[in-house]
N, C-alpha and C positions, 0 to 999 in steps of 0.2 A: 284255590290256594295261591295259584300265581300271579292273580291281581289284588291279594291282599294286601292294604299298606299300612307300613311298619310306622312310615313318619310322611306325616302330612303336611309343609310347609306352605299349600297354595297361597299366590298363584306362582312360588319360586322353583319348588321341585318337591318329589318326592320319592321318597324309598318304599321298596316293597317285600315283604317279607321271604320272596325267594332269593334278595341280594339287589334284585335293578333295582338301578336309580333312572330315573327320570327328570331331565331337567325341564323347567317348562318354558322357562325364555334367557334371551340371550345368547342362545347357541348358536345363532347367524353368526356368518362370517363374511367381511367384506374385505376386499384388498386395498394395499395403500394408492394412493391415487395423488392426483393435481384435481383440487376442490375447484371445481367450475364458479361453485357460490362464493368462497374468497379469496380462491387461491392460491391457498395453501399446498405445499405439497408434502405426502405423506412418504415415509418409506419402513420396513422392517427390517429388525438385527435381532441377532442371536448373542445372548449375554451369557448365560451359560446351556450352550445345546447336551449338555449330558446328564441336563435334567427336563430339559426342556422350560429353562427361562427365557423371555426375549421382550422384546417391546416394539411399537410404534415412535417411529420418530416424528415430530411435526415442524415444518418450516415456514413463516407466515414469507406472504409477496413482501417484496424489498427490502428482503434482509441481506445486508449489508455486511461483510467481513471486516470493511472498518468502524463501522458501528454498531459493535456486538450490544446482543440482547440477553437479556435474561436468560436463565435455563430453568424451566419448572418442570419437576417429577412429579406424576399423576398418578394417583389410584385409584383406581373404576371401585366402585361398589358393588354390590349385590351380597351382601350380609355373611360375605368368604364363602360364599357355595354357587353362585352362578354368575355370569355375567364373564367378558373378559376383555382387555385391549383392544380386539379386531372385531367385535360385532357393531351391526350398524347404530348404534345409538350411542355406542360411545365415539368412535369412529367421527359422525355428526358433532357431536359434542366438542372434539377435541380441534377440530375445526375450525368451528367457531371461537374456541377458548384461545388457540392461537393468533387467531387473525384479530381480536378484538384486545386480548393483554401485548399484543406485540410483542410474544416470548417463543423460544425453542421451548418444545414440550416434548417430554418423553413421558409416553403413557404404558402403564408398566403390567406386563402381564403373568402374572404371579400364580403360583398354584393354586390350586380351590380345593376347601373341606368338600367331602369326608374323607374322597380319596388322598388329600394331602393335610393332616387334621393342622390347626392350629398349635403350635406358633410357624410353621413352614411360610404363612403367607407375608409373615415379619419377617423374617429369614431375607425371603426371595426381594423383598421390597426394598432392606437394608443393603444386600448384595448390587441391586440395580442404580443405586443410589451413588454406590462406591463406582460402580463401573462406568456412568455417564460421567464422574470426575475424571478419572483415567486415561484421558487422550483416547480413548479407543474407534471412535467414530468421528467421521470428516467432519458432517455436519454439525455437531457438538465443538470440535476445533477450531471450527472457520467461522463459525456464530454465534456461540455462547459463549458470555463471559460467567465464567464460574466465582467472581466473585460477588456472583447476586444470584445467589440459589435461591427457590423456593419451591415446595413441598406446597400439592395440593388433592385434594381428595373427595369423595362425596358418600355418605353414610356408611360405610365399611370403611371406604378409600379414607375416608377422613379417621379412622379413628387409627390405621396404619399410619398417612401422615403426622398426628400427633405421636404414633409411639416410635416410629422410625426420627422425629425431630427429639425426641427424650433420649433415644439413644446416640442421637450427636453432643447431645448437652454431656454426658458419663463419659464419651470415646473419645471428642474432641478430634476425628482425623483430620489430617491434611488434605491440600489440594482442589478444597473448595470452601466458601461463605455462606452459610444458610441464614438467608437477612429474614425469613417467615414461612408463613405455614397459612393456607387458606383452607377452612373445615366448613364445607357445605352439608349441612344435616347429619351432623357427626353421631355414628354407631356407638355411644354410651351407655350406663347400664350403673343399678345398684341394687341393692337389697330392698331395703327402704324408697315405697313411691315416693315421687317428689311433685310437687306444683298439681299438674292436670292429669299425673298417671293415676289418680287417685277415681277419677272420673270412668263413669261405662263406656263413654265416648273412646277414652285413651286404656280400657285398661286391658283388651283383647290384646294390645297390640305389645306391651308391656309382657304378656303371658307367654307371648309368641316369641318374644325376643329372648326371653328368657331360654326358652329351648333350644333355641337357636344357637345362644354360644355353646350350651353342653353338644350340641350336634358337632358341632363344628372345633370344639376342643375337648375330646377327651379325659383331657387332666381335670379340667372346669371344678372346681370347688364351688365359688359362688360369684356373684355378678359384683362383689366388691374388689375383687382384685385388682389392682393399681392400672393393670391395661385395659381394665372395663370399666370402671371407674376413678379418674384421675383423683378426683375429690378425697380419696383412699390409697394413695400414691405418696408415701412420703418423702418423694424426692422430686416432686411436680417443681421443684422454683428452678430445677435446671436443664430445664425446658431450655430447647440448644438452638433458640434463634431469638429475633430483637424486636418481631412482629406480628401479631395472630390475629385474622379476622374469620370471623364465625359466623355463618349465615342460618337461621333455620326460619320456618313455615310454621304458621298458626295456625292449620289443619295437622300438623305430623306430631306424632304420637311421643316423636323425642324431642321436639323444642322446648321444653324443660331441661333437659340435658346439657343442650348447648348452652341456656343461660349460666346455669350450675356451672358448668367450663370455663364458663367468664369468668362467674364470683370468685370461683376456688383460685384458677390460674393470677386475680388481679391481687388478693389477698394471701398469697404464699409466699412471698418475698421476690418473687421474676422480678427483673428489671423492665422487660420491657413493656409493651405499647399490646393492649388486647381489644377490640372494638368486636358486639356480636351486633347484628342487624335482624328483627323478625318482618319477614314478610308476608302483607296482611294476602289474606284471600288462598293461599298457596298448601300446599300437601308436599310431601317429603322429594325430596331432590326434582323439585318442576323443571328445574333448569336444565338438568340432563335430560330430561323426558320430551320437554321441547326448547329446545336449545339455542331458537332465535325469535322466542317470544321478548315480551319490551324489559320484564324483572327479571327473564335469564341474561340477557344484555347489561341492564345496572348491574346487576350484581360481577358479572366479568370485570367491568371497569374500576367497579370497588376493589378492587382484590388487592393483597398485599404488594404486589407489583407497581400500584397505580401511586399517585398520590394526586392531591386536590389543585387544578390549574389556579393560578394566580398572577400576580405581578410584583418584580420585584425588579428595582432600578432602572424601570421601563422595557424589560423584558420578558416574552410569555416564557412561563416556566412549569413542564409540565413533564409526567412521565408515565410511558412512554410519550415518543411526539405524535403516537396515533390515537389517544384519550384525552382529546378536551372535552371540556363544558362549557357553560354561559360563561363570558366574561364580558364585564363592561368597567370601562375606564375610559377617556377623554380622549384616547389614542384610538381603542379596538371596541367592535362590539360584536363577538364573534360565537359563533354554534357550530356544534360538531354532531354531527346521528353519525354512530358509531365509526366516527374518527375520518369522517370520509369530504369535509367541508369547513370552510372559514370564512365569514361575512366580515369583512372591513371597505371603513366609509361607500356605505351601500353598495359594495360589489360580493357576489357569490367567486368563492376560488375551488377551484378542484385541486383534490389533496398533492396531485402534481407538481401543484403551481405553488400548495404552502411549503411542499418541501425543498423547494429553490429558493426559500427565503432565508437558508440557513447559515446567518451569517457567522457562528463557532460551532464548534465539537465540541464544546468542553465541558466533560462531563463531573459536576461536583455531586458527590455523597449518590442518592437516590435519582438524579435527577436530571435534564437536559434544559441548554435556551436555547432557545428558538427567537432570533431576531425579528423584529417589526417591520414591515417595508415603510420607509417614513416616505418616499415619493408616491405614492398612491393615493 
């Protein structure tokens, strides 16, 4: 009787009909650190300890207090039942995500269903959100500029990021800018299959998510409701930021969902800017699972943070100044592998030597220049 189970989630967790639960991964815990691999340095805070909210904070190498960076709030996935801030695969993740977007990242560790049901993990996400505005931490003070928020997330995380950005669009607070929202393999859901859930291929997976939100919300009536399906939200157009890239996987069982997120989001009246990206060969959030393969790497660079390098009045313009790409022009003909090199007039420079090139600070809209060396 005591290894009878009640609910079978493999391979996330499960419950058994004397009460335990069993989590099956993710329960690793690793401490904050100084990342040997980029440098990064990690640290924890307690946001509110009398629930036991807190986070990860992340700081990439040479970040600068006079040239403050982004600030991105992060929510780990695992379908609000397992996974959390400090285990090692997010921990890896956010590492990398740092060091490659050139942002402070606060990776948010939020209560988890069943023992905390749904909406608790919205709760605790919107709460962490308000609190890295808040002056409350150095690191956030000394390096982030909080007028270039962005919200990012990956299949759970990402549908929290969408509905914690819905609820700045309604609240409108203070004290910070939320310019985007980056949704890798966004946790969505409807009544009605859509595109390939129709398929044997996808429709396990469809069945399984299904139970999953009534596991995990109590209240749960059905998978249309506005937080499960935007598409059924009739207040999606204020959507409370100006930028939304969406990534999903042609193996994963939701990237139907995430196109749907486009359509709905681009055709609801949002003003702003929506791009989703499928990528080919891939299964549901690759990027956190290995997280410095070559499509977890583009896709960091993509992110609402980045924009596309170019030239303009003979100056490279790119942001941050640790994401280039190819550029070629008559002056430059330069490559960047993840931000760490620049070829002009056949010389290799080390990122050292590009960032002594910098002949302004001055930062317009999105964006930084980066001066040319014309004597070289």
């Amino acid at each position: 009787m005591a290894d009878e189970i009640l609910h079978d989630f493999f391979p996330m967790l499960r419950v058994y009909k004397n009460g335990r639960l069993e989590r099956l991964m993710g329960v690793d815990v690793v401490p904050p650190s100084l990342d040997p691999a980029t440098g990064v340095q990690s640290k924890d805070v307690e946001i509110a300890p009398e629930i036991n909210l807190s986070a990860r904070i992340y700081l990439p190498p040479n970040a600068d207090p006079t040239k403050k960076l982004p600030l991105l709030v992060y929510y780990h996935g695992g379908g609000f039942v397992i996974e959390s801030a400090f285990s090692a695969q997010y921990h890896k993740h956010l590492n990398h995500l740092a060091a490659l977007a050139n942002v402070v990242a606060v990776s948010v560790n939020y209560r988890l269903a069943p023992e905390f049901p749904l909406p608790i993990a919205f709760e605790d996400s919107w709460r962490a959100l308000k609190w890295s505005a808040e002056g409350k931490d150095e690191w956030i003070n000394e390096f982030a500029d909080l007028s270039r928020v962005y919200l990012g997330g990956d299949s759970a995380g990402a549908n929290i990021a969408h509905n914690v950005a819905m609820r700045v669009g309604s609240e409108k607070p203070d004290g910070f800018n939320l310019r985007g929202i980056f949704l890798n393999c966004p946790f969505f859901g409807g009544v009605d299959p859509i595109g390939s859930e129709t398929t044997e291929v996808f429709k396990a997976g469809k069945e399984l998510s299904e139970k999953l939100w009534r596991f995990a919300c109590p209240s749960f009536r059905n998978s249309d409701a506005g937080w499960v399906n935007p598409g059924k939200d009739p207040k999606i157009s204020g959507l409370g930021c100006g930028k939304v890239l969406v990534y999903v996987a042609e193996k994963d069982f939701l990237k139907d969902r995430g196109w749907y997120y486009k359509e709905v989001v681009s055709n609801c009246g949002w003003k702003g800017e929506i791009e989703c990206v499928e990528v080919a060969g891939e299964d549901h959030v690759f990027s956190v699972i290995v997280s410095d393969n070559e499509a977890g790497i583009d896709m960091i660079k993509k992110g609402p943070f980045h924009c596309h390098a170019g030239w303009r009045s003979g100056r490279l313009l790119l942001q941050p100044l640790s994401c280039l790409e190819e550029i070629e022009t008559t002056e430059v003909k330069g490559m960047a592998e993840s931000g760490m090199a620049l070829r002009t007039r056949g010389r290799n420079l080390a990122w050292p030597e590009v960032l002594s090139w910098m002949k302004r600070d001055e930062e317009v809209g999105d964006y930084y220049y980066l001066g040319v060396d014309k004597s070289s």
